[in-house]
N, C-alpha and C positions, 0 to 999 in steps of 0.2 A: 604437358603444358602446350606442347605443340598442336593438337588433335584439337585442343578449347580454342585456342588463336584461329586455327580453320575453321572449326566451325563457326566464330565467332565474325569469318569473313564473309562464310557462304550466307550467311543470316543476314550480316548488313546489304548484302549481294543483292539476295531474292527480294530483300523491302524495299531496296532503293530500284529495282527494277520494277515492282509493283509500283509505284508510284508512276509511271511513264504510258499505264494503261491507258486507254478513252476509252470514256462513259458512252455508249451510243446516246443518241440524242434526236432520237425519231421520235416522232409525237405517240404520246401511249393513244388507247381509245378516246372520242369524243363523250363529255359528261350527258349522259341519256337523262336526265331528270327534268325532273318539272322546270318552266320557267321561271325567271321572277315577276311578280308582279308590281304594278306598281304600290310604294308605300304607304298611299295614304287612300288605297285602297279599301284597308281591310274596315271592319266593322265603326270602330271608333270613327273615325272620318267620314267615310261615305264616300268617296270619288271624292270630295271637296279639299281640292287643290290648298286654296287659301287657308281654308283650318288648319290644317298639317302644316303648312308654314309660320302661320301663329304662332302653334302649339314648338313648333322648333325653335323660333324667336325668344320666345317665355324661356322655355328650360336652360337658353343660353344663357339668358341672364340672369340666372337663378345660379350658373355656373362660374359668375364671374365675382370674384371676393372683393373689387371696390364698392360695387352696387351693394352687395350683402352686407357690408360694413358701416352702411349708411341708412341701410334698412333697421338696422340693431341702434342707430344712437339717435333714432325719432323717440 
């Protein structure tokens, strides 16, 4: 009974000592990858700023359930 009490100390011992580590916290490498570009770049748009704002205008209120609940009871 004795020898499980020990070990049962040396266990709580080693976790609660693990817990007292530090994580280094040096920066890993910098992300090599492509840039981002910008979003209303791609095809669909054209470079055209104002569309893609539009286009994000619209789908918000497409996303908003007063307007949608009113569009349902014309």
């Amino acid at each position: 009974m004795r020898t499980i009490a020990h070990a049962a100390a040396v266990a709580a011992a080693a976790i609660w000592l693990a817990g007292c580590t530090e994580v280094a916290q040096e920066p890993g490498k910098s992300y090599a990858g492509k840039e981002d570009g910008k979003p209303y770049a791609s095809d669909l748009f054209k470079g055209d700023k104002a569309k893609w704002e539009g286009a994000l205008a619209e789908r918000s209120l497409k996303q908003n359930e007063y307007v949608r609940m009113q569009d349902n009871k014309k």
